[in-house]
DSSP file (Angstrom, degrees, kcal/mol; ACC not computed):
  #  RESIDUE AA STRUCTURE BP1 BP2  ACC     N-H-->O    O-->H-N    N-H-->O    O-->H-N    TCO  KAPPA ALPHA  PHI   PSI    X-CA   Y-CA   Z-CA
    1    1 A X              0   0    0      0, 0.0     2,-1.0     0, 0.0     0, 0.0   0.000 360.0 360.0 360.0 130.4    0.0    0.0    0.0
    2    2 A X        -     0   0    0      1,-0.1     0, 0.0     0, 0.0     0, 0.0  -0.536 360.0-129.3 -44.8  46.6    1.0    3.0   -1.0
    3    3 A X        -     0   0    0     -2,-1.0     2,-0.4     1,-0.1    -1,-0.1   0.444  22.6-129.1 -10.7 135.6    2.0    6.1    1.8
    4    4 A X        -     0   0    0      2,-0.0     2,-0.6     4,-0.0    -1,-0.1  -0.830  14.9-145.9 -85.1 158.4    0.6    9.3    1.4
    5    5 A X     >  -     0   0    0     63,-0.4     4,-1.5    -2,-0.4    39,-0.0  -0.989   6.6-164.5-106.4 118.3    2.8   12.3    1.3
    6    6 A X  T  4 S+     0   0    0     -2,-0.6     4,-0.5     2,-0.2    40,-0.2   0.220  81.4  53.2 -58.9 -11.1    1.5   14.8    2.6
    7    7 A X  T  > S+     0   0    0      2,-0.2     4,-2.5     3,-0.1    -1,-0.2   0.592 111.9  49.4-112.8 -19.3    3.5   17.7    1.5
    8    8 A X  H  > S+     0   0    0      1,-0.2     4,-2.0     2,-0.2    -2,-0.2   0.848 110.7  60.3 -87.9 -24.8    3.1   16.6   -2.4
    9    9 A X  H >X S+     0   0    0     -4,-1.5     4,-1.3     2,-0.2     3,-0.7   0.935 105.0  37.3 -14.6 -79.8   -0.3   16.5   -1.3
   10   10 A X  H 3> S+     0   0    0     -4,-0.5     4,-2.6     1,-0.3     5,-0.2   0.852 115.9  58.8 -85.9 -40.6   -0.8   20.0   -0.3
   11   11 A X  H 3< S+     0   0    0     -4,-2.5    -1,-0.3     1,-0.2     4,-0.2   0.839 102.8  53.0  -1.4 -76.4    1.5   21.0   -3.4
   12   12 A X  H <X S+     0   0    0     -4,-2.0     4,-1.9    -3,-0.7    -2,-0.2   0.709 110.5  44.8 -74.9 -37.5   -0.8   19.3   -5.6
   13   13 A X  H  X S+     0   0    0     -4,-1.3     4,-2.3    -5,-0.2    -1,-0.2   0.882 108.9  57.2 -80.9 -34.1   -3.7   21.2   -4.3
   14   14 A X  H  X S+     0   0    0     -4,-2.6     4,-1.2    28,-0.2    -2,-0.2   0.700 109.5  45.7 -50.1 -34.4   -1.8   24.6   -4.3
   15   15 A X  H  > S+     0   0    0     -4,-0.2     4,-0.9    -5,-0.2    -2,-0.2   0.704 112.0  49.1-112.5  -2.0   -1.1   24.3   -7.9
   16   16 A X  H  < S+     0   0    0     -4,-1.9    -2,-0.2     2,-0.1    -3,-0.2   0.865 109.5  54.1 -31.4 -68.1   -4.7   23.3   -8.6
   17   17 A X  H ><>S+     0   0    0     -4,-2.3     3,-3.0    -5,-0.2     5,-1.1   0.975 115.5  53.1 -29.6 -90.5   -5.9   26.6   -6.4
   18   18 A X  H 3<5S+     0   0    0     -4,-1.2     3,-0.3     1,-0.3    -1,-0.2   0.513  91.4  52.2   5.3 -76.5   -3.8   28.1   -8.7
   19   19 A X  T 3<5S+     0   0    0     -4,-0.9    -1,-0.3     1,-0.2    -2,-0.2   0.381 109.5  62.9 -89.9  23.7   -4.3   27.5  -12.1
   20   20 A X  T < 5S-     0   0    0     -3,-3.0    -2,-0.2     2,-0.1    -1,-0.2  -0.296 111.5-122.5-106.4  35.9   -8.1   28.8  -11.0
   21   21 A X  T   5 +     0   0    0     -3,-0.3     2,-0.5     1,-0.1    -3,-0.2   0.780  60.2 160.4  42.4  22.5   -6.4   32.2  -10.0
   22   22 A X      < -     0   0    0     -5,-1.1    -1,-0.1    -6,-0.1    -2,-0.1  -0.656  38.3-139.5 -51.7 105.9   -7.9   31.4   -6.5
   23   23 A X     >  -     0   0    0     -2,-0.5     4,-1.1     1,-0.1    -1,-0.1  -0.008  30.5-109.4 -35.1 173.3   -6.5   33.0   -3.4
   24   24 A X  H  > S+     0   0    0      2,-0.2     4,-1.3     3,-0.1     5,-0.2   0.903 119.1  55.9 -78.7 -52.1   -6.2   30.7   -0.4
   25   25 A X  H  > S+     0   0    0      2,-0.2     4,-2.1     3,-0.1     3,-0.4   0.912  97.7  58.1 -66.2 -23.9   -8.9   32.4    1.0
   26   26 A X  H >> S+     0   0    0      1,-0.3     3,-3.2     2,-0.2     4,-2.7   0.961 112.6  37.8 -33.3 -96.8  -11.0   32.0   -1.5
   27   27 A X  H 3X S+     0   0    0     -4,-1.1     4,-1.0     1,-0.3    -1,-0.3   0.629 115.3  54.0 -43.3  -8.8  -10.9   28.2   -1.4
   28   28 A X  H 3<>S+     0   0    0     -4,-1.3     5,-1.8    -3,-0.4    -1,-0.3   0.646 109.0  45.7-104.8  -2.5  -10.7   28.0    2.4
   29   29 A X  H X<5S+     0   0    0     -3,-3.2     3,-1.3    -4,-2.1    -2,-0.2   0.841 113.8  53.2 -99.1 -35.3  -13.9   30.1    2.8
   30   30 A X  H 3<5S+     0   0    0     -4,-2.7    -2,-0.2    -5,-0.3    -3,-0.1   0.849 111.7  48.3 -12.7 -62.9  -15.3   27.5   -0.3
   31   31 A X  T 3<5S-     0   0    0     -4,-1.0    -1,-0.2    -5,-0.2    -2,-0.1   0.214 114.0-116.7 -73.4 -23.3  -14.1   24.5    2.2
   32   32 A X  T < 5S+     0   0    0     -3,-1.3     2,-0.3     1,-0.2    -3,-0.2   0.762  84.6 113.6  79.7  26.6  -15.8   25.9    5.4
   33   33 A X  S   <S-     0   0    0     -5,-1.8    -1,-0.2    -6,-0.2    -2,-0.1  -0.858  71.1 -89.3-128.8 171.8  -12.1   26.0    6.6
   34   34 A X        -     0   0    0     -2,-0.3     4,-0.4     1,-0.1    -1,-0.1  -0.137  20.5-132.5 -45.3 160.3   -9.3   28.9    7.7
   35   35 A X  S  > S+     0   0    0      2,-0.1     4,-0.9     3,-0.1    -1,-0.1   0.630 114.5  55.8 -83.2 -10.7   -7.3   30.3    5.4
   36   36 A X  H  > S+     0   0    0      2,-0.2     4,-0.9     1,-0.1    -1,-0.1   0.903 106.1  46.4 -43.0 -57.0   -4.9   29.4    8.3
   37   37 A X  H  > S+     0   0    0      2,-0.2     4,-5.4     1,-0.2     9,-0.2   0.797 113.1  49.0 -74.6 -39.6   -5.7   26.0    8.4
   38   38 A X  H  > S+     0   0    0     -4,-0.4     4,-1.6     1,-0.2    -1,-0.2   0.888 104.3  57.7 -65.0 -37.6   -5.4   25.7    4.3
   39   39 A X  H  X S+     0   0    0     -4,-0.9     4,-2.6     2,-0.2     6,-0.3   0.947 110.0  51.2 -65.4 -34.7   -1.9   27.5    4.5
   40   40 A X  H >X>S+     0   0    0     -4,-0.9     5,-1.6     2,-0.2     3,-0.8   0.996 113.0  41.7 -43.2 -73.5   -1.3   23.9    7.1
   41   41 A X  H ><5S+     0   0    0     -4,-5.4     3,-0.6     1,-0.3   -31,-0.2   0.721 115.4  51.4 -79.0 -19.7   -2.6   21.5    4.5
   42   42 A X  H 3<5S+     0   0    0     -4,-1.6    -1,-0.3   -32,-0.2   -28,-0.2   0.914 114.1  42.4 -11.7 -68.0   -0.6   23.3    1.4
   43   43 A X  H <<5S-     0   0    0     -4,-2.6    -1,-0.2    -3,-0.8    -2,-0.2   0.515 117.4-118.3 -92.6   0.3    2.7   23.3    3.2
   44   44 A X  T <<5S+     0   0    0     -4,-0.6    -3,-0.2    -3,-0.6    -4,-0.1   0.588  83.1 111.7  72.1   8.6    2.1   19.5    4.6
   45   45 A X      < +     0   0    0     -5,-1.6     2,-0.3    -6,-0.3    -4,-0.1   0.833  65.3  41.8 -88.8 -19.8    2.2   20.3    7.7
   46   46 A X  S    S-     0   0    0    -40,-0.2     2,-0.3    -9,-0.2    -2,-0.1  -0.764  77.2-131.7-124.2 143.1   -1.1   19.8    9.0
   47   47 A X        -     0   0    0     -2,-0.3     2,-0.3     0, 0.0    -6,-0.1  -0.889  23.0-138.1-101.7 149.7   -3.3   16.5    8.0
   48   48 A X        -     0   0    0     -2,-0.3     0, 0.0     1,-0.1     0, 0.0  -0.767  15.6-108.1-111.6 137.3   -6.9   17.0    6.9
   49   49 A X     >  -     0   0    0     -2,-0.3     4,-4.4     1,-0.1    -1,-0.1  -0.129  34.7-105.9 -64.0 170.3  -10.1   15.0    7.8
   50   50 A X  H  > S+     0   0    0      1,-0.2     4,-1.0     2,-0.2    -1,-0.1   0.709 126.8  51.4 -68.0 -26.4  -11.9   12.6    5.0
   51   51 A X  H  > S+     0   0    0      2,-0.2     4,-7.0     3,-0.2    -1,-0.2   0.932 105.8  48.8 -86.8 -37.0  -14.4   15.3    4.9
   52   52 A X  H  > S+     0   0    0      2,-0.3     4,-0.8     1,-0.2     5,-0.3   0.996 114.5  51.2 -57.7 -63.9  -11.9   18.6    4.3
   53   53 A X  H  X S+     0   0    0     -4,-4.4     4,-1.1     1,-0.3    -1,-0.2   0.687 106.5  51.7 -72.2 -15.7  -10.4   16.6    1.6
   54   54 A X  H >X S+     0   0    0     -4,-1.0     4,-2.3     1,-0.2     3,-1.2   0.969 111.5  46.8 -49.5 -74.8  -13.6   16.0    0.2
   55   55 A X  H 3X S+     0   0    0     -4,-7.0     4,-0.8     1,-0.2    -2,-0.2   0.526 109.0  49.3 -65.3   5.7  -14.4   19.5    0.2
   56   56 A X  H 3X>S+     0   0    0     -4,-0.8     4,-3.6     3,-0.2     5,-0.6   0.589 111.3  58.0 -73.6 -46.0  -11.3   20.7   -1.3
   57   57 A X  H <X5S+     0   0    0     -3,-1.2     4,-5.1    -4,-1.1    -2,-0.2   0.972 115.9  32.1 -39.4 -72.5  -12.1   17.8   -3.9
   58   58 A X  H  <5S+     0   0    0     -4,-2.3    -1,-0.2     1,-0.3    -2,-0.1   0.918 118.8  51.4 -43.4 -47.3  -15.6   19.3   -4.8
   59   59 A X  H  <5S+     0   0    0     -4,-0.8    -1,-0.3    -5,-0.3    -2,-0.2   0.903 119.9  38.2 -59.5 -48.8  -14.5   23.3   -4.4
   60   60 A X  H  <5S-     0   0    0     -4,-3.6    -1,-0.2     2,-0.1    -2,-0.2   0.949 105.2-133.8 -86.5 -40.4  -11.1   22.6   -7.0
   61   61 A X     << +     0   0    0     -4,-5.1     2,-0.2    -5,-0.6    -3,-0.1   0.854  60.9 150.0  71.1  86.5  -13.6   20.1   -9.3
   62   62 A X        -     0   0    0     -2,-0.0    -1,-0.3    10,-0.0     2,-0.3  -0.853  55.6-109.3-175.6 132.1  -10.2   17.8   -8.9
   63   63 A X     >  -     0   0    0     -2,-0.2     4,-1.4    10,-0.2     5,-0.1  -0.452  13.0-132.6 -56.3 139.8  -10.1   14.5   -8.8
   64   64 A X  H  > S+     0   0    0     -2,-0.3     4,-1.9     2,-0.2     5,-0.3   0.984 108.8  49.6 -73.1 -38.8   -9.2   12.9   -5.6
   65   65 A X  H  > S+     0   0    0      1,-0.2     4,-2.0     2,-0.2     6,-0.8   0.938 112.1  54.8 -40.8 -48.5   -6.3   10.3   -7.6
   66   66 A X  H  > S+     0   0    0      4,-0.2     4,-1.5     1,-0.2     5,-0.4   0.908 113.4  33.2 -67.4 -49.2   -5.2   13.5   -9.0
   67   67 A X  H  < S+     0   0    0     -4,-1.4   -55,-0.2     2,-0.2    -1,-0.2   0.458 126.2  45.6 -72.8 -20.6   -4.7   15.4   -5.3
   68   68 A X  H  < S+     0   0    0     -4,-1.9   -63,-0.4    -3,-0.4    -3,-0.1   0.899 138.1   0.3 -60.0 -78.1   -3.5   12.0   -3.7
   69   69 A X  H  < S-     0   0    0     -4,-2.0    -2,-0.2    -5,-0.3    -3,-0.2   0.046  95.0-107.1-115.2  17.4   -1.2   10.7   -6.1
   70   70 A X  S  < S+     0   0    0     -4,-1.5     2,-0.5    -6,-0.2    -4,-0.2   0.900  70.3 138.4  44.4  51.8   -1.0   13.1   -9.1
   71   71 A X        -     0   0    0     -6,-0.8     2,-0.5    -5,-0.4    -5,-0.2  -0.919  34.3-168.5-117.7 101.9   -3.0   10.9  -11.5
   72   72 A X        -     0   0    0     -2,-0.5     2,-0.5    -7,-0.1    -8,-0.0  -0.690   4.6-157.5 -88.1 131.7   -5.4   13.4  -13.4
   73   73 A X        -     0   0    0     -2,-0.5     2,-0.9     0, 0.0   -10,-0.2  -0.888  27.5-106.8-114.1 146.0   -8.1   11.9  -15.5
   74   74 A X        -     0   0    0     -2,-0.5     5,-0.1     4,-0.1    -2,-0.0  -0.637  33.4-119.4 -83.2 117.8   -9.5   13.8  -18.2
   75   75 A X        -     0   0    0     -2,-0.9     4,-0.2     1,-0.1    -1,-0.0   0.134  34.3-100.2 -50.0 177.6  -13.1   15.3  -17.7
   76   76 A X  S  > S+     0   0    0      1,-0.2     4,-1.2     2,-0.2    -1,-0.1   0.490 115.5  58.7 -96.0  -6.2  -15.6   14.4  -19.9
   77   77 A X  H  > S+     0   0    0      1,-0.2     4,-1.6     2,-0.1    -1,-0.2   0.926 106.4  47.6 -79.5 -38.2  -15.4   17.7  -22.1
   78   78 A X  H  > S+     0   0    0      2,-0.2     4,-0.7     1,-0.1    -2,-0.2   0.468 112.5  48.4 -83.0  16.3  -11.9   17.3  -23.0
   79   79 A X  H >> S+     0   0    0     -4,-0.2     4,-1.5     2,-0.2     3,-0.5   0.867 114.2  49.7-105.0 -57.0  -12.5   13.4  -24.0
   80   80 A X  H 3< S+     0   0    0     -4,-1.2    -2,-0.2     1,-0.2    -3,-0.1   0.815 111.3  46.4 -55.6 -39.1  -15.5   14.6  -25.9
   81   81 A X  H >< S+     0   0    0     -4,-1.6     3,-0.6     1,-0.2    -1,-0.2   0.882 114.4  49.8 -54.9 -53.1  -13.4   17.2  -27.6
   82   82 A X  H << S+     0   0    0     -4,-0.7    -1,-0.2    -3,-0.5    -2,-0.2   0.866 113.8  42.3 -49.6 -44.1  -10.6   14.6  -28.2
   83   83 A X  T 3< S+     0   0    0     -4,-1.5    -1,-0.2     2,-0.1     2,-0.2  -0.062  84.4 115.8-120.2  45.0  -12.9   12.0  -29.8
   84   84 A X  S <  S-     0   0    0     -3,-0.6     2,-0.3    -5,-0.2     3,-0.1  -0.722  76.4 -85.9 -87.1 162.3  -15.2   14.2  -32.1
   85   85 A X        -     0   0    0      1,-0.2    -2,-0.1    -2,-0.2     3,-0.1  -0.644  51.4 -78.6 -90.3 143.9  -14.8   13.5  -35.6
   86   86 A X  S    S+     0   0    0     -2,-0.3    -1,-0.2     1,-0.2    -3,-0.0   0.141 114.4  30.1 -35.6 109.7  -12.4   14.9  -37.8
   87   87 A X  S    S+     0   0    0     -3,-0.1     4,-0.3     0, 0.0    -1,-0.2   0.504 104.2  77.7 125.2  21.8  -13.6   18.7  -38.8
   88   88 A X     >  +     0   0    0     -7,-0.1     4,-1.2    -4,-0.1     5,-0.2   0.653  59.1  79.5-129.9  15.7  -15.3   19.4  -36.0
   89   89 A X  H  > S+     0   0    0      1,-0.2     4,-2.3     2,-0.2     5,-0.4   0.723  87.9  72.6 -90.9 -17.4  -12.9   20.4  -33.1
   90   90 A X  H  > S+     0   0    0      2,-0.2     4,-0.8     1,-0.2    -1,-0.2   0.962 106.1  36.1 -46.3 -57.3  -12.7   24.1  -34.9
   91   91 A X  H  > S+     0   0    0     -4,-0.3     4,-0.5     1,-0.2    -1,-0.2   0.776 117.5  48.4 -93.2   9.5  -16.4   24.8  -33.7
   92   92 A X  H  < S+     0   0    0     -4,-1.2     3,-0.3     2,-0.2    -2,-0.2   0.755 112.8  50.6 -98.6  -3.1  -16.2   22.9  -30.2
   93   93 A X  H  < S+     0   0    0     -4,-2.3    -1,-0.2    -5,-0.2    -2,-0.1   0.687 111.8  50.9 -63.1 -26.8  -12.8   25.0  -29.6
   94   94 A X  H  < S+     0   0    0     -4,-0.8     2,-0.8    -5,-0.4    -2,-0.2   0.861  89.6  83.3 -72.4 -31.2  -15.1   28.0  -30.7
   95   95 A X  S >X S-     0   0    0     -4,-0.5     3,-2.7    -3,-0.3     4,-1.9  -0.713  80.1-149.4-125.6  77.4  -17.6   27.0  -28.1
   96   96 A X  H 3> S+     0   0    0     -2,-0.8     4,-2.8     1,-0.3     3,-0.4   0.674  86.9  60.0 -23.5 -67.3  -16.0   28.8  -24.5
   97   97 A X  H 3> S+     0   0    0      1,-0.3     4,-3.5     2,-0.2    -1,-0.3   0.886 115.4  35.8 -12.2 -55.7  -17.2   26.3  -21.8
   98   98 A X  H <> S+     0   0    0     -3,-2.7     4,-2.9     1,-0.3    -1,-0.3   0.884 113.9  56.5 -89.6 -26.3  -15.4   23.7  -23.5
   99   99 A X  H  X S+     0   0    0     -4,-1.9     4,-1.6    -3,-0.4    -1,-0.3   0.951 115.8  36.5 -63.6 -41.2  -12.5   25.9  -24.5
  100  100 A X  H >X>S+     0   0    0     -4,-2.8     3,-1.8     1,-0.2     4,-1.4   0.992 115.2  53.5 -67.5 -55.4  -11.8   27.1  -20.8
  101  101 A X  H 3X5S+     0   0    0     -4,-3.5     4,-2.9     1,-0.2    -2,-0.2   0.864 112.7  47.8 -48.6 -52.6  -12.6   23.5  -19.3
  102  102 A X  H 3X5S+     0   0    0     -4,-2.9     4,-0.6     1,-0.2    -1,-0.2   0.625 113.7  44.3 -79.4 -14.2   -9.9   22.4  -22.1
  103  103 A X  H XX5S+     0   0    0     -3,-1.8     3,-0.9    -4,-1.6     4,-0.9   0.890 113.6  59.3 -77.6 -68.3   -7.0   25.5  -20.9
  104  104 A X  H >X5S+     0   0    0     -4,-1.4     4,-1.9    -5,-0.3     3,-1.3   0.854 102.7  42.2 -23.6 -60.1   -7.8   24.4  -17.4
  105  105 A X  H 3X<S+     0   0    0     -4,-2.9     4,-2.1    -5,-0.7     5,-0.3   0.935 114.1  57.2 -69.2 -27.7   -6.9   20.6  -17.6
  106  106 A X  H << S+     0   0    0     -3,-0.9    -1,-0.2    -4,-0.6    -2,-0.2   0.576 105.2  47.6 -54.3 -28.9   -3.7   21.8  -19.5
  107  107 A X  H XX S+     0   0    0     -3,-1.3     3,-3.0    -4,-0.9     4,-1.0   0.878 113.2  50.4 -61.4 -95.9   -2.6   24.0  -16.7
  108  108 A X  H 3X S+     0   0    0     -4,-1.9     4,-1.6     1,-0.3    -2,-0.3   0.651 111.7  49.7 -35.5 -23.4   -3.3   21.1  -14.3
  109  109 A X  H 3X S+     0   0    0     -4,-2.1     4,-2.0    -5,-0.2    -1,-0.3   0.769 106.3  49.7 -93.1 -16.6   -1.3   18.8  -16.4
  110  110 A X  H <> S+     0   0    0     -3,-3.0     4,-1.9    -5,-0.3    -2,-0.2   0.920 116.9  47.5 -78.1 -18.4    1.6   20.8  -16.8
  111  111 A X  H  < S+     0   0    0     -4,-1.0     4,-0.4     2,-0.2    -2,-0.2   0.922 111.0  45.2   2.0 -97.8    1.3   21.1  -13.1
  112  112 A X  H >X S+     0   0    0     -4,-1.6     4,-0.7     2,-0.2     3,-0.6   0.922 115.6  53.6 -50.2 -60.6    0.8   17.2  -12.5
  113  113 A X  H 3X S+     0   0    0     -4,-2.0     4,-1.9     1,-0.3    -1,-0.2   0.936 103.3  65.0 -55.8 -53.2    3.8   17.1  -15.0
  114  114 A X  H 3< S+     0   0    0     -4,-1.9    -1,-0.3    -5,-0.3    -2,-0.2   0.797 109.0  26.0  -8.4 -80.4    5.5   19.4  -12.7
  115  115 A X  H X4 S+     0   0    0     -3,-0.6     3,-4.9    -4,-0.4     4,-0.4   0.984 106.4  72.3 -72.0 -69.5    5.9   17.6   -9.7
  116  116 A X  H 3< S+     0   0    0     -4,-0.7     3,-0.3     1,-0.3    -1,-0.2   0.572 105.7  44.0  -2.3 -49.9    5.9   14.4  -11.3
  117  117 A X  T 3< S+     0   0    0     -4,-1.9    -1,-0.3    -5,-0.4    -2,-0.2   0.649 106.2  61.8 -92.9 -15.6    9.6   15.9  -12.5
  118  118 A X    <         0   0    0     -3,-4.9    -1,-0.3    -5,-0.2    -2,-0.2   0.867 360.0 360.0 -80.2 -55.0   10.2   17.1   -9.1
  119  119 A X              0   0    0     -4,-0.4    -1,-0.2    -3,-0.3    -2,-0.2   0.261 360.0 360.0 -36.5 360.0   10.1   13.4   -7.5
């Protein structure tokens, strides 16, 4: 079984926070939690209940594999995006939603890619 680390942990959720231009407080008043207590679980220093990390989950819209263990799955806009048929990714690139949802995960993987390189 796998340890968590706890400081790539809070990393991973800092550069999540992040590429949504969030402040800390922002997401810790999201989370129901301090911005004290969020600066904790950021740096590793602090461990978070099953429920905080849940709400960190929902509030980032981040997988928990991805915030555990820096395994991102791709939402279901950029899969859609991916597996449209040839000639048509012009007008769902055109189409904002799907264009930010598709910047987003791209930020979070250069992230993910990030630590990954860090390890």
């Amino acid at each position: 079984m796998k340890e968590l680390d706890y400081g790539k942990i809070g990393m991973r959720i800092r550069q999540v926070r992040k590429a949504k231009d969030w402040s800390q407080d922002e997401l810790a008043k999201k989370c129901g939690i301090s911005m004290s207590f969020l600066g904790h679980i950021e740096r590793g220093t602090r461990i978070m209940s099953l429920e905080t990390f849940v709400n960190i989950c929902t509030a980032l819209e981040a997988d928990a594999d991805e915030l555990l263990w820096g395994v991102a799955h791709a939402s279901e806009a950029v899969l859609d995006l991916w597996n449209r048929p040839a000639g048509k990714e012009d007008r769902a690139l055109a189409q904002p939603a799907q264009k930010d949802s598709y910047s987003m995960y791209v930020r979070i993987m250069k992230s993910v890619a990030e630590i990954m390189n860090e390890a």
